[in-house]
C-alpha beads as a LAMMPS data file, in Angstrom:
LAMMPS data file: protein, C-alpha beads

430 atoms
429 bonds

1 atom types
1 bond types

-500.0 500.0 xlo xhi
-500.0 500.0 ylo yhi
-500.0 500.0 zlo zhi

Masses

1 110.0

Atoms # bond

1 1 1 0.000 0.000 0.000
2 1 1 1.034 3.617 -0.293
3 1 1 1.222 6.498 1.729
4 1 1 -1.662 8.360 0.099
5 1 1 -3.489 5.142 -0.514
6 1 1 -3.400 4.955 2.901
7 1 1 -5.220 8.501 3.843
8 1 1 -8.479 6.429 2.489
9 1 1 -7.752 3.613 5.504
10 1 1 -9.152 5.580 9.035
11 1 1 -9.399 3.402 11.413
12 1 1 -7.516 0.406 10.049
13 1 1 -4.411 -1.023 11.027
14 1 1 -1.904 -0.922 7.418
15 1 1 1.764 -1.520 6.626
16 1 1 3.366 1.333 4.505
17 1 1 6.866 0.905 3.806
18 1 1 8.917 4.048 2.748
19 1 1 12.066 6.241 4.125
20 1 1 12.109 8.552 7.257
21 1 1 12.507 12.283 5.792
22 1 1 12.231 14.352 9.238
23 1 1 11.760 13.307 13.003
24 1 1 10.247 15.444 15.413
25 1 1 11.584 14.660 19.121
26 1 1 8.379 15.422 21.912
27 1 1 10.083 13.763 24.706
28 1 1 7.969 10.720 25.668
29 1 1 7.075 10.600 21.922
30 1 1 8.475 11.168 18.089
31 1 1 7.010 12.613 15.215
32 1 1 8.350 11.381 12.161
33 1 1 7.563 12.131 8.174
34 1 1 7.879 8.716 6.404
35 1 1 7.661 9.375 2.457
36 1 1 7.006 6.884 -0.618
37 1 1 6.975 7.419 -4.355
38 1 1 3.267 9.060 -3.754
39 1 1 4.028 11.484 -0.633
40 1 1 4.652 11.341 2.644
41 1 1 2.741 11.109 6.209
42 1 1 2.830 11.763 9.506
43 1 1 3.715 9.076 12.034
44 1 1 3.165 8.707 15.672
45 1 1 6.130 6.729 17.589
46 1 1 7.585 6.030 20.749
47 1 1 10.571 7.828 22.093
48 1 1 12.574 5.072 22.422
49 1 1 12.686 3.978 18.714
50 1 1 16.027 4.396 17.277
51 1 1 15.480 6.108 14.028
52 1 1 17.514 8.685 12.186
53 1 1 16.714 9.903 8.731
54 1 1 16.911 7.973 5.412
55 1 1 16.779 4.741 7.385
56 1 1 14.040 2.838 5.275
57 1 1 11.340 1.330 7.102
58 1 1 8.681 -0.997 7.498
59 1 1 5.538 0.866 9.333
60 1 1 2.351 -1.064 10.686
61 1 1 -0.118 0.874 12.666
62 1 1 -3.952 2.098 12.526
63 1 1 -4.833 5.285 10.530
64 1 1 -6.067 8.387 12.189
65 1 1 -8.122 11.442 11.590
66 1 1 -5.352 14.094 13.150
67 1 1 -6.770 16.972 15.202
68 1 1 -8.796 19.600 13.391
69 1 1 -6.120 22.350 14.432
70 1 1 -3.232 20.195 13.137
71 1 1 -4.337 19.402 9.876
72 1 1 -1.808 20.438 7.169
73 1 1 -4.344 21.318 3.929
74 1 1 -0.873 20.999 1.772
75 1 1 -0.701 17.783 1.268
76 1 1 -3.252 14.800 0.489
77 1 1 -2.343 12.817 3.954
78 1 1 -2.588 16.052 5.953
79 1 1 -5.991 15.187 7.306
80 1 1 -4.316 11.888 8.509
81 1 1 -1.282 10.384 10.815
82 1 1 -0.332 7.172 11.485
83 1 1 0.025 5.464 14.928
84 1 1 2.761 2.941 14.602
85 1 1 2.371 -0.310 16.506
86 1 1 5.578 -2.316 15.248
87 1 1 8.862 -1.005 13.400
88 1 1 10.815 -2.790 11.416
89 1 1 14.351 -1.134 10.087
90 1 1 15.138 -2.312 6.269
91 1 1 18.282 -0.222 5.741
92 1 1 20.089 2.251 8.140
93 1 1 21.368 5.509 7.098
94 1 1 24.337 7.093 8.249
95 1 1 25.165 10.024 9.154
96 1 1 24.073 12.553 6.277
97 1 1 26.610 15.171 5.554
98 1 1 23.825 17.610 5.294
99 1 1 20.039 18.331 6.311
100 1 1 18.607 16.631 3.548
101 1 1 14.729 17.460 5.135
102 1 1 15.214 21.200 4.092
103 1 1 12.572 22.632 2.042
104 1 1 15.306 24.190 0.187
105 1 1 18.907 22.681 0.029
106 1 1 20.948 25.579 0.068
107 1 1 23.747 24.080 -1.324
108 1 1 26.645 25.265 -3.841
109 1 1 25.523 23.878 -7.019
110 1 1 28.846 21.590 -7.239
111 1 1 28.098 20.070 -3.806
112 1 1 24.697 19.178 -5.226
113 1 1 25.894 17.210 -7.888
114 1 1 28.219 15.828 -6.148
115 1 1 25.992 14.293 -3.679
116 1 1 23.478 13.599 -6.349
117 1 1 22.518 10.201 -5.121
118 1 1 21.679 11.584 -1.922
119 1 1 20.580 15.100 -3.144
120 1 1 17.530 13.728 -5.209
121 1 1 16.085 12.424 -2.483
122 1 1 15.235 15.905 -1.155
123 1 1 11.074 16.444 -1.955
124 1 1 11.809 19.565 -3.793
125 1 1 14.613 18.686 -5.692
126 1 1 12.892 15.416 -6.731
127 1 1 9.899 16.894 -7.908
128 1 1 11.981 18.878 -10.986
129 1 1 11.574 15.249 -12.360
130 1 1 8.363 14.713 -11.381
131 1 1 7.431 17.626 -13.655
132 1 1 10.039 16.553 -15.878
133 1 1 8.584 13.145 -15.985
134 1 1 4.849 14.826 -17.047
135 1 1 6.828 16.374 -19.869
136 1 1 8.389 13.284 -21.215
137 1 1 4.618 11.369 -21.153
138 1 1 2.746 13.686 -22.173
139 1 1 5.196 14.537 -25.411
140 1 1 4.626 10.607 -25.797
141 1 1 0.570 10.364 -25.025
142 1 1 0.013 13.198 -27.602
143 1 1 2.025 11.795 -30.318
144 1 1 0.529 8.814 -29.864
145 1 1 -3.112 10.127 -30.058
146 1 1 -1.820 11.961 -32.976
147 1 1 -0.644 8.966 -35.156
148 1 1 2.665 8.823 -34.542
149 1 1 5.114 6.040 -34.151
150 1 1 8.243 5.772 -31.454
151 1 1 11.320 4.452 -32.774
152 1 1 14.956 3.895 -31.194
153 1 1 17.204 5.011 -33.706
154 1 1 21.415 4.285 -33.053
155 1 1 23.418 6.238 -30.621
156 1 1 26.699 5.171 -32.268
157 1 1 27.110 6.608 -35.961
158 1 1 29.376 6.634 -38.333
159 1 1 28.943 10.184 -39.686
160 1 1 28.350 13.642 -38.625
161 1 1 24.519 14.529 -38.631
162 1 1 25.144 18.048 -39.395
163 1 1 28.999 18.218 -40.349
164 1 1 30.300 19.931 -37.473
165 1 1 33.142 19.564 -35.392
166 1 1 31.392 18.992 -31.747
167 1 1 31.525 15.647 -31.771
168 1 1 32.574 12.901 -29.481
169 1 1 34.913 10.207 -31.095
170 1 1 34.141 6.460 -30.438
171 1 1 36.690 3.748 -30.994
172 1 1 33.983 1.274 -32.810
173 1 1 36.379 -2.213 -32.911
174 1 1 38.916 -0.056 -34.468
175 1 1 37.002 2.422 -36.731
176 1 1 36.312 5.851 -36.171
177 1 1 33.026 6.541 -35.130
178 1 1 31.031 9.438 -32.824
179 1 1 28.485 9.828 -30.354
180 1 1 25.086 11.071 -32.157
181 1 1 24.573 14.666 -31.842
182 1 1 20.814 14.422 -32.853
183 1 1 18.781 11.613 -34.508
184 1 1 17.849 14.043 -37.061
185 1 1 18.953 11.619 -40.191
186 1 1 17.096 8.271 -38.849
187 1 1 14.133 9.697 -38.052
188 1 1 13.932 11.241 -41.442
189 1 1 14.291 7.822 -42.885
190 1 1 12.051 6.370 -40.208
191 1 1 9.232 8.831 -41.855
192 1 1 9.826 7.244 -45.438
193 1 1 8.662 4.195 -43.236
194 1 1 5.798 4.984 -41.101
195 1 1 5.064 8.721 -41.964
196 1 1 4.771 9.981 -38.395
197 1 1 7.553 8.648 -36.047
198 1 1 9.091 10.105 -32.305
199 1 1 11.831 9.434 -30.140
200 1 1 12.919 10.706 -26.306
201 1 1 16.585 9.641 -25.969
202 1 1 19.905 11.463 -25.148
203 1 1 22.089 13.386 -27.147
204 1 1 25.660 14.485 -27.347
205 1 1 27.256 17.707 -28.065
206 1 1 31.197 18.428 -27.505
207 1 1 30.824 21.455 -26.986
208 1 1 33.675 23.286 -24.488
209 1 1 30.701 25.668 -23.130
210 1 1 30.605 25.662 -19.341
211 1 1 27.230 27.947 -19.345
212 1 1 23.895 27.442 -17.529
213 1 1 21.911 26.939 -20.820
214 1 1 24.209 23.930 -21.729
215 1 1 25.482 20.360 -20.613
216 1 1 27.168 17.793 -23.229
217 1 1 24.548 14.708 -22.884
218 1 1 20.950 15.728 -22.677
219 1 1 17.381 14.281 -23.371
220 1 1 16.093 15.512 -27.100
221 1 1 12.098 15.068 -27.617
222 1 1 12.013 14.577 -31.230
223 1 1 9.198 13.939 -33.836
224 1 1 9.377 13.832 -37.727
225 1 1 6.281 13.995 -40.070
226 1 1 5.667 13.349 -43.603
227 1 1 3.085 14.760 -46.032
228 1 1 2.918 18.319 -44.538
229 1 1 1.747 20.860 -46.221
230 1 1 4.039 23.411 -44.806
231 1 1 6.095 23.913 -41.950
232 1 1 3.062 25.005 -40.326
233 1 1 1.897 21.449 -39.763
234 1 1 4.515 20.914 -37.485
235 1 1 3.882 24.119 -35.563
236 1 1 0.011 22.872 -34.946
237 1 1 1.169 19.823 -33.364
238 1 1 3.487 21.350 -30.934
239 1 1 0.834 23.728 -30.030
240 1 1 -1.424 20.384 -29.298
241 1 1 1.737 19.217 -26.949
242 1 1 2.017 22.437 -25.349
243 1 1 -1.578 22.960 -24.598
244 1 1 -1.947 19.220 -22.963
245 1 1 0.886 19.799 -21.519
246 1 1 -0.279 22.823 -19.611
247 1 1 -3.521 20.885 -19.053
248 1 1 -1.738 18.186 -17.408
249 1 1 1.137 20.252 -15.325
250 1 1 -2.415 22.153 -13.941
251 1 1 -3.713 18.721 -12.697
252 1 1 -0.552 17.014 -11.617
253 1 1 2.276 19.394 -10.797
254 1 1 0.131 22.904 -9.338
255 1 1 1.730 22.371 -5.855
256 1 1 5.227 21.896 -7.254
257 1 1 4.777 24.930 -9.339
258 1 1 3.947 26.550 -6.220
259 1 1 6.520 25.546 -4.152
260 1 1 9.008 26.870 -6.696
261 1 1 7.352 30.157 -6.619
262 1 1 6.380 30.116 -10.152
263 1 1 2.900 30.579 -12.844
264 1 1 1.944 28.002 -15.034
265 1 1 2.819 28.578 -18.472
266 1 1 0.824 31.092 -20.207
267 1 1 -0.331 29.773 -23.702
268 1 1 -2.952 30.977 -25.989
269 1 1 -4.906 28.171 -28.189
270 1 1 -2.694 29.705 -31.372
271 1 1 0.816 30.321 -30.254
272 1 1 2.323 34.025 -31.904
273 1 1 4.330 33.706 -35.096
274 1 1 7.197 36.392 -36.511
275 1 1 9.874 36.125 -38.364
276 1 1 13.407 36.313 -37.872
277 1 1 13.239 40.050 -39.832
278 1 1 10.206 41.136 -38.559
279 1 1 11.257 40.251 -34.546
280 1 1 13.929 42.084 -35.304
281 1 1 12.400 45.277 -36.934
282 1 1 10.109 44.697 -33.886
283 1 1 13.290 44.905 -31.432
284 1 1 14.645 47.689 -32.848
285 1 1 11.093 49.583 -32.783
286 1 1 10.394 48.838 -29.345
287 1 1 13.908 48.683 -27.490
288 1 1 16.287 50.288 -29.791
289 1 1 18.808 47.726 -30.215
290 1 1 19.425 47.092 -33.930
291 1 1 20.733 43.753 -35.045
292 1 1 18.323 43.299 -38.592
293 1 1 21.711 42.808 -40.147
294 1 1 22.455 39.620 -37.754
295 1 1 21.428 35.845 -39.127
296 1 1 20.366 35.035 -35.847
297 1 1 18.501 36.567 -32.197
298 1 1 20.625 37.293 -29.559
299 1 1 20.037 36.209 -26.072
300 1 1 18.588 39.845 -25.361
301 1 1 16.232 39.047 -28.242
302 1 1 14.969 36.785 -27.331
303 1 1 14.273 37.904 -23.352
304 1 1 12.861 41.346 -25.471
305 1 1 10.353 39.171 -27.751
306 1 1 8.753 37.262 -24.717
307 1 1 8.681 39.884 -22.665
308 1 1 6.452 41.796 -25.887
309 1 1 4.491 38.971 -26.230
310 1 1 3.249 38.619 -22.575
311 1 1 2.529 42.226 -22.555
312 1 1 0.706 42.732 -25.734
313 1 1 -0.779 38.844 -25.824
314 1 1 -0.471 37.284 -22.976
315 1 1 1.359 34.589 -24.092
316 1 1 4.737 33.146 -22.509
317 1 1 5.700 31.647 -25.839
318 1 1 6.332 32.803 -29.437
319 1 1 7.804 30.744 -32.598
320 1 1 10.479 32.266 -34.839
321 1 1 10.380 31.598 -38.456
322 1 1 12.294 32.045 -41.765
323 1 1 16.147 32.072 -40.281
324 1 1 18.895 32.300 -42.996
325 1 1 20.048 29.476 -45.016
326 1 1 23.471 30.062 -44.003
327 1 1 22.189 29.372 -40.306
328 1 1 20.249 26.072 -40.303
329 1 1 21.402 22.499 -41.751
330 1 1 22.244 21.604 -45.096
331 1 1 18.654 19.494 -44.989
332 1 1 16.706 22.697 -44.100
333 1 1 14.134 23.586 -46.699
334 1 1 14.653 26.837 -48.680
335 1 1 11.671 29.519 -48.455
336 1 1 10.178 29.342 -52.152
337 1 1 9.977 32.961 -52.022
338 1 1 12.820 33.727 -50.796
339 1 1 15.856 30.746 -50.989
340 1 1 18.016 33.062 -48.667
341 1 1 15.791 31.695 -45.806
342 1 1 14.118 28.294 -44.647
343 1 1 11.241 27.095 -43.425
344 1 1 12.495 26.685 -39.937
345 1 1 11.334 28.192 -36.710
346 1 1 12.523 28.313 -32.981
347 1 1 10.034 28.022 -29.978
348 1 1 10.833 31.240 -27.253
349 1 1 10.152 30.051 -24.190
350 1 1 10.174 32.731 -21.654
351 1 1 13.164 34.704 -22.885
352 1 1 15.082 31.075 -24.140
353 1 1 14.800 28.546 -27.065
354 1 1 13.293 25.704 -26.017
355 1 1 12.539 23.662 -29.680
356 1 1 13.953 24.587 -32.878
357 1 1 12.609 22.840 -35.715
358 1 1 11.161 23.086 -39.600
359 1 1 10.335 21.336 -42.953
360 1 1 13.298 19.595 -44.668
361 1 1 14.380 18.966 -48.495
362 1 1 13.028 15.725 -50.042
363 1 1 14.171 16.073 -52.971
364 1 1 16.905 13.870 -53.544
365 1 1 18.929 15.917 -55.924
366 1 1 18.274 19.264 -54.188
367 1 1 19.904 17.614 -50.987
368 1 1 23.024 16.781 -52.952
369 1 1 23.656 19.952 -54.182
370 1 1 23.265 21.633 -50.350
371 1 1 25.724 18.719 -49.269
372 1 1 28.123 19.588 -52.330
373 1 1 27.126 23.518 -51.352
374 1 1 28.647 22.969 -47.664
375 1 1 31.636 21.540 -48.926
376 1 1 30.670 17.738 -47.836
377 1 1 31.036 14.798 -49.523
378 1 1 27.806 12.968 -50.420
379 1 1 29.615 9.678 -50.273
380 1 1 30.001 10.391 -46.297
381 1 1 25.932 10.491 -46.118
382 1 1 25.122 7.684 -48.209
383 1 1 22.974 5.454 -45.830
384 1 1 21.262 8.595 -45.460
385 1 1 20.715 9.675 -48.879
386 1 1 19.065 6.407 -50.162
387 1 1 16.098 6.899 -48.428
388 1 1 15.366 9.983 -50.895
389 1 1 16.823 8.419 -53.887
390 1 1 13.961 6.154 -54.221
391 1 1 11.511 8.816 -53.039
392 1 1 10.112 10.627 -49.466
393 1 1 7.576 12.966 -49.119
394 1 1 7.736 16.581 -47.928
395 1 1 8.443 16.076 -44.133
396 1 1 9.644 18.067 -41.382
397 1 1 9.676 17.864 -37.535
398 1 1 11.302 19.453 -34.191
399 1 1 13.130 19.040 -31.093
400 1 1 13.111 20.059 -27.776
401 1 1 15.867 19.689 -24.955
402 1 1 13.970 18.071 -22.214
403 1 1 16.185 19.456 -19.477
404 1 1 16.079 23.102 -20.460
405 1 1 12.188 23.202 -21.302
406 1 1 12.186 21.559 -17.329
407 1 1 14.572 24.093 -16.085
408 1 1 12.684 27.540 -17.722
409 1 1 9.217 25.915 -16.321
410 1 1 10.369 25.869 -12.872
411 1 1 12.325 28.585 -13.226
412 1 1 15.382 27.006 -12.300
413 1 1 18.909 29.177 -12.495
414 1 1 20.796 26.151 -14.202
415 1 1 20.276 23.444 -16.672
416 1 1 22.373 21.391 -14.785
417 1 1 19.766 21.199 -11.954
418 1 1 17.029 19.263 -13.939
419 1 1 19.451 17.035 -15.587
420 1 1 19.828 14.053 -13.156
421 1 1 23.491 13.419 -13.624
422 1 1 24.597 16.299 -15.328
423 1 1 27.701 15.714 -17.792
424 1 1 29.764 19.131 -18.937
425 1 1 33.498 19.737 -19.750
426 1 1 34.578 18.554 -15.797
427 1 1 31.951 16.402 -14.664
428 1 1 32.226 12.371 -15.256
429 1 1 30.487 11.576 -12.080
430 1 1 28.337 10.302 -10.564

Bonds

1 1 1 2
2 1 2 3
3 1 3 4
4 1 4 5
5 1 5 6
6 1 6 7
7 1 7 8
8 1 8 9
9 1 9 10
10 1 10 11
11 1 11 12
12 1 12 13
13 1 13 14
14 1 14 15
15 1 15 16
16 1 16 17
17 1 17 18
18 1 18 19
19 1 19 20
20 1 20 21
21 1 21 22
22 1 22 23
23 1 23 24
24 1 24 25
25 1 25 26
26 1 26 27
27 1 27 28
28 1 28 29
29 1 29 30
30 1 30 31
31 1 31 32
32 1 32 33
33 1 33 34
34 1 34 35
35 1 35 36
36 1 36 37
37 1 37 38
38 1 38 39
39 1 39 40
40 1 40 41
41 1 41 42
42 1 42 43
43 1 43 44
44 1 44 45
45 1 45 46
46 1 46 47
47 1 47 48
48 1 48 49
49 1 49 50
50 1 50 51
51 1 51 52
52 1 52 53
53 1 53 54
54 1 54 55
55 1 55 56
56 1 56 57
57 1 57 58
58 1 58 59
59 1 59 60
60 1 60 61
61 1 61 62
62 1 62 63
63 1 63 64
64 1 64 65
65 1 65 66
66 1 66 67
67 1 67 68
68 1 68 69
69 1 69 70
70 1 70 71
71 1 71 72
72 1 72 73
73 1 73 74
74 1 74 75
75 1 75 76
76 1 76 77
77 1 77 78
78 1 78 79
79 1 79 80
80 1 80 81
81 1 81 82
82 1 82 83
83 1 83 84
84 1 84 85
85 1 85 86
86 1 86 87
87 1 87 88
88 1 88 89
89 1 89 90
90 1 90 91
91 1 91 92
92 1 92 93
93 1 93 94
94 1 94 95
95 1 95 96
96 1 96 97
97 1 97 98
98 1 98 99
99 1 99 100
100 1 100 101
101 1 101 102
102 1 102 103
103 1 103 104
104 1 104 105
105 1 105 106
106 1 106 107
107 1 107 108
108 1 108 109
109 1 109 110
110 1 110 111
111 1 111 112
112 1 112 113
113 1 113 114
114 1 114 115
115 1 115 116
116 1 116 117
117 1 117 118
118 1 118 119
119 1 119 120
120 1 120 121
121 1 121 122
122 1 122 123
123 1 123 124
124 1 124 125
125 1 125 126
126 1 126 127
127 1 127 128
128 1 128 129
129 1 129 130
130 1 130 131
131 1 131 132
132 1 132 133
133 1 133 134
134 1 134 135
135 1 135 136
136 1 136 137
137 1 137 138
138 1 138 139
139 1 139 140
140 1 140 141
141 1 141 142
142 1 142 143
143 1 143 144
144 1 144 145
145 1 145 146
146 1 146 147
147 1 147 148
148 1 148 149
149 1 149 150
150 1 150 151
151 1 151 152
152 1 152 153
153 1 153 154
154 1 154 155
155 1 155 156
156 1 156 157
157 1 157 158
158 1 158 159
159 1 159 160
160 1 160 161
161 1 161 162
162 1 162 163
163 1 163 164
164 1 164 165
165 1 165 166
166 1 166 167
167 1 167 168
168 1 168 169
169 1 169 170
170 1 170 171
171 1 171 172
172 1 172 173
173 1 173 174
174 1 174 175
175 1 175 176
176 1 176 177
177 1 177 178
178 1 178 179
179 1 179 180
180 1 180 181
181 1 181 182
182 1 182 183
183 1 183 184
184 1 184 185
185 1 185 186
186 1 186 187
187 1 187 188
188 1 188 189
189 1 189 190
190 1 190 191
191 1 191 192
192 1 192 193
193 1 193 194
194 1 194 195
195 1 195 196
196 1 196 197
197 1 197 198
198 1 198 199
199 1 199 200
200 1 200 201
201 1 201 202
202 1 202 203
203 1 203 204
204 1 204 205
205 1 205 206
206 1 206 207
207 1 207 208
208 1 208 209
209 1 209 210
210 1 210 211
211 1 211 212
212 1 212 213
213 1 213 214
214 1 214 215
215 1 215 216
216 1 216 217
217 1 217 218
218 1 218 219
219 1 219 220
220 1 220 221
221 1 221 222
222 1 222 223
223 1 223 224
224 1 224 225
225 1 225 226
226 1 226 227
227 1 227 228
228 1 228 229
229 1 229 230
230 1 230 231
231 1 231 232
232 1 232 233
233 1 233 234
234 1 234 235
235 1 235 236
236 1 236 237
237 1 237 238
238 1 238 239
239 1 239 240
240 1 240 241
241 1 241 242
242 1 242 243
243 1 243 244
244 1 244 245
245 1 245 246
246 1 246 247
247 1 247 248
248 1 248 249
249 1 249 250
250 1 250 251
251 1 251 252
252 1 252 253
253 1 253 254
254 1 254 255
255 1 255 256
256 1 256 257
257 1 257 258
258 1 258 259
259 1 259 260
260 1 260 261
261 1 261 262
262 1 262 263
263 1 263 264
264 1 264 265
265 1 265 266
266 1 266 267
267 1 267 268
268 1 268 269
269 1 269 270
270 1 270 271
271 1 271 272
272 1 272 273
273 1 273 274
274 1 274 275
275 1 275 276
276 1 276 277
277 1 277 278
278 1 278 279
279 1 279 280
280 1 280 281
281 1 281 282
282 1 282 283
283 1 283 284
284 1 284 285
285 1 285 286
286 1 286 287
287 1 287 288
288 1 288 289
289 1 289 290
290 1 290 291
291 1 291 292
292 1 292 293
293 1 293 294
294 1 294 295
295 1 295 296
296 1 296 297
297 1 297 298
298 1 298 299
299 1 299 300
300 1 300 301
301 1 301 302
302 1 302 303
303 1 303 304
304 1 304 305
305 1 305 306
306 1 306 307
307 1 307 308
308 1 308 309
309 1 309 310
310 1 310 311
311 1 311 312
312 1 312 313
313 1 313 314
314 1 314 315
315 1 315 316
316 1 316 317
317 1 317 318
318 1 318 319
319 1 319 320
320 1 320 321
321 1 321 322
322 1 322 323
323 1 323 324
324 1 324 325
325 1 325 326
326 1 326 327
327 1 327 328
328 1 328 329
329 1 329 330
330 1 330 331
331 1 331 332
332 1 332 333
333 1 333 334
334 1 334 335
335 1 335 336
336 1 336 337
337 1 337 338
338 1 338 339
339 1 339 340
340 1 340 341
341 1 341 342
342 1 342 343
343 1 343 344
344 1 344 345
345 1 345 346
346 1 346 347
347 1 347 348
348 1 348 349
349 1 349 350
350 1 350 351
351 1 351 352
352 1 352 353
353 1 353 354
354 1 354 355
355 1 355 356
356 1 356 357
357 1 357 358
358 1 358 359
359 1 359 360
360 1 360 361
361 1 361 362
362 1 362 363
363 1 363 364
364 1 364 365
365 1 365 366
366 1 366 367
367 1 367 368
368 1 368 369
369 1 369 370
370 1 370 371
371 1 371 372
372 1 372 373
373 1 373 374
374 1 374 375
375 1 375 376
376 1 376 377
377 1 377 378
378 1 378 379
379 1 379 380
380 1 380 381
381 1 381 382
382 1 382 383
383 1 383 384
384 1 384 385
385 1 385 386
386 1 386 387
387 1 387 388
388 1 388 389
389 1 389 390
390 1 390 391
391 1 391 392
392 1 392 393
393 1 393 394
394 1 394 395
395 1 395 396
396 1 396 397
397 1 397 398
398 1 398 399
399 1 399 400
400 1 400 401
401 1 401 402
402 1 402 403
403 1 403 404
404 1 404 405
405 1 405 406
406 1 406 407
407 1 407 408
408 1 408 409
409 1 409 410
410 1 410 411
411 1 411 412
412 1 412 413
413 1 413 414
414 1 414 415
415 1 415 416
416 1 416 417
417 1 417 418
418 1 418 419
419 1 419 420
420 1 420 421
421 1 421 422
422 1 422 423
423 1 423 424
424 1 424 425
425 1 425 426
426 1 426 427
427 1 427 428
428 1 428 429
429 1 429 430
């Protein structure tokens, strides 16, 4: 049984089995917080039970109503406590190097990771992946309702996906091979095969950054969809993500948004769209910073454009379209009216990119030429390239970093804190 299965039980005698998170010393008796997977609960215990925190525990004791005046209306067992009758110690824990009961570990951020297997056991900082955990379902329930199909595409490849140089090398039984930066080239081919297709898996990026936007292995949500339209298609389905999402971070995750002093995302029905130009004829017109002639938004930017967009339309996020061709991937598809540019957009997420994404060329010949156009030599993408040389259809898709989109809901000051066990440029453990 649970703990907050348990709340149902007044008046009977149950056995909950869970870790002790705070103890409360009355003299002749203890007060003690024992917390599962679903919560935690107040237990009633002799004095003379020798308990410290994190020991695990077997509990078995009678359910009661608490006193009116000491109910705690935060939590779902608050109305209850439990009167224990027999203890029976699974584990011991010794001494902890810190309070880990805090509502708040104030800790330096390198002594949190560095204690991470005892640092996630705090309630607050284990409910970032509680939320992050909603994320990650509901990203899969949606594309599932939607049609689509989740694959496991190769971590190990033998090729760049988009040329560059931040890669991680892999000795592959004595051939040279790298850790995927993106799945970007499988799940195209996986939407030759089934049309709509998804995938929630890591990603690596050697990149020597040490920032608090960045760490070098993260989680990518990623989804891929053929016979679009436009690019447009693919902005209508993260808009159907985003909006369950929101419903289901209301029902599930209100208190934890709470407790980390922040709002629920704010998100109309249609999310805004500008482009690159116009956001920044926007910028210049309303904070007089002039960057038109850059192929990209600066941080600033994008703080400036969601701070417009709450103001003027209450809405937390805004996508970013048309960005130069010279700034996307060689498989980005040109604007028809305008080659210069693709039909590619990035999600703003309270003053951060949180998905970047667009249509991609399907045309087999067209892709050689970009390859050929970015100095690259087609034979190196040749697995890749068959899939259009006997035909796709116009597809595009997106991805979002799980751990940043986490880390900007809760308003957390560092990626690093919603990634489990963060890797960057110094950290290999735990």
């Amino acid at each position: 049984m649970t703990i907050t299965e348990s709340a149902k039980k007044i008046g009977e005698t149950v056995t909950l089995c869970g870790r002790v998170n705070i103890i409360r010393d009355h003299g002749k008796i203890k007060f003690l917080d024992l917390l599962d997977r679903t919560g935690y609960i107040q237990v009633v215990v002799k004095s003379g039970e020798d308990l410290s925190q994190q020991d695990t525990v077997e509990i078995t004791g009678e359910i009661k109503l608490r006193p009116e005046n000491l109910i705690n209306q935060d939590i779902e067992t608050g109305k209850v406590e439990m009167v224990a009758e027999s203890i029976k110690v699974l584990s011991k824990s010794q001494e902890l190097p810190f309070d880990l009961s805090a509502k708040d570990l104030d800790l330096a951020i390198d002594t949190l990771l560095d204690h991470r297997p005892l640092t996630l056991r705090n309630i607050k900082q284990r409910n970032i992946f509680k939320v992050q955990s909603i994320i990650a379902n509901t990203f899969s329930s949606t594309l599932n309702d939607l049609g689509f199909t989740q694959v496991f595409t190769p971590k190990i490849v033998s090729t760049a996906t988009e040329g560059g140089a931040n890669l991680f090398t892999v000795d592959y039984f004595g051939k040279k091979a790298y850790l995927a930066q993106s799945p970007q080239f499988y799940k195209q081919i996986m939407a030759g095969v089934f049309d709509r297709v998804y995938e929630i898996a890591p990603v690596f990026r050697a990149e020597e950054h040490d920032t608090s936007r960045h760490v070098n292995e993260y989680t990518s949500l990623d989804l891929e969809m053929g016979y679009i339209e436009s690019f447009k298609d693919i902005l209508e389905v993260e808009e159907i993500f985003l909006n369950n999402l929101v419903d289901e971070l209301s029902a599930k995750a209100k208190n934890i948004f709470s407790d980390f002093g922040v709002e629920l995302p704010k998100l109309p029905k249609k999310i805004p769209t500008i482009t690159l130009k116009d956001a920044q004829i926007l910028i210049k017109k309303e904070y007089g910073r002039d960057n038109t002639s850059e192929p990209d938004l600066e941080p600033q930017d994008e703080k400036d454009l969601s701070e417009y967009y709450l103001k003027n339309e209450n809405s937390d996020f805004v996508f970013v379209t048309h960005f130069p061709t010279s700034k996307r991937p060689f498989y980005a598809y040109p604007t028809k009216a305008d080659p210069t540019v693709t039909d590619s957009f990035d999600l703003i997420y309270r003053g951060i990119e949180v998905t970047t994404g667009g249509q991609r060329i399907h045309d087999y010949n067209q892709l050689i030429e970009k390859i050929k156009e970015r100095k690259l030599d087609p034979k190196n993408f040749e697995s890749y390239l068959e899939a259009f040389k006997f035909g796709m259809p116009p597809h595009g898709g997106l991805a979002i970093g799980l751990e940043r989109l986490t880390a900007k809901f809760l308003n957390l000051d560092n990626v690093k804190k919603a990634t489990l066990f963060p890797r960057d440029l110094k950290r290999l453990t735990p």
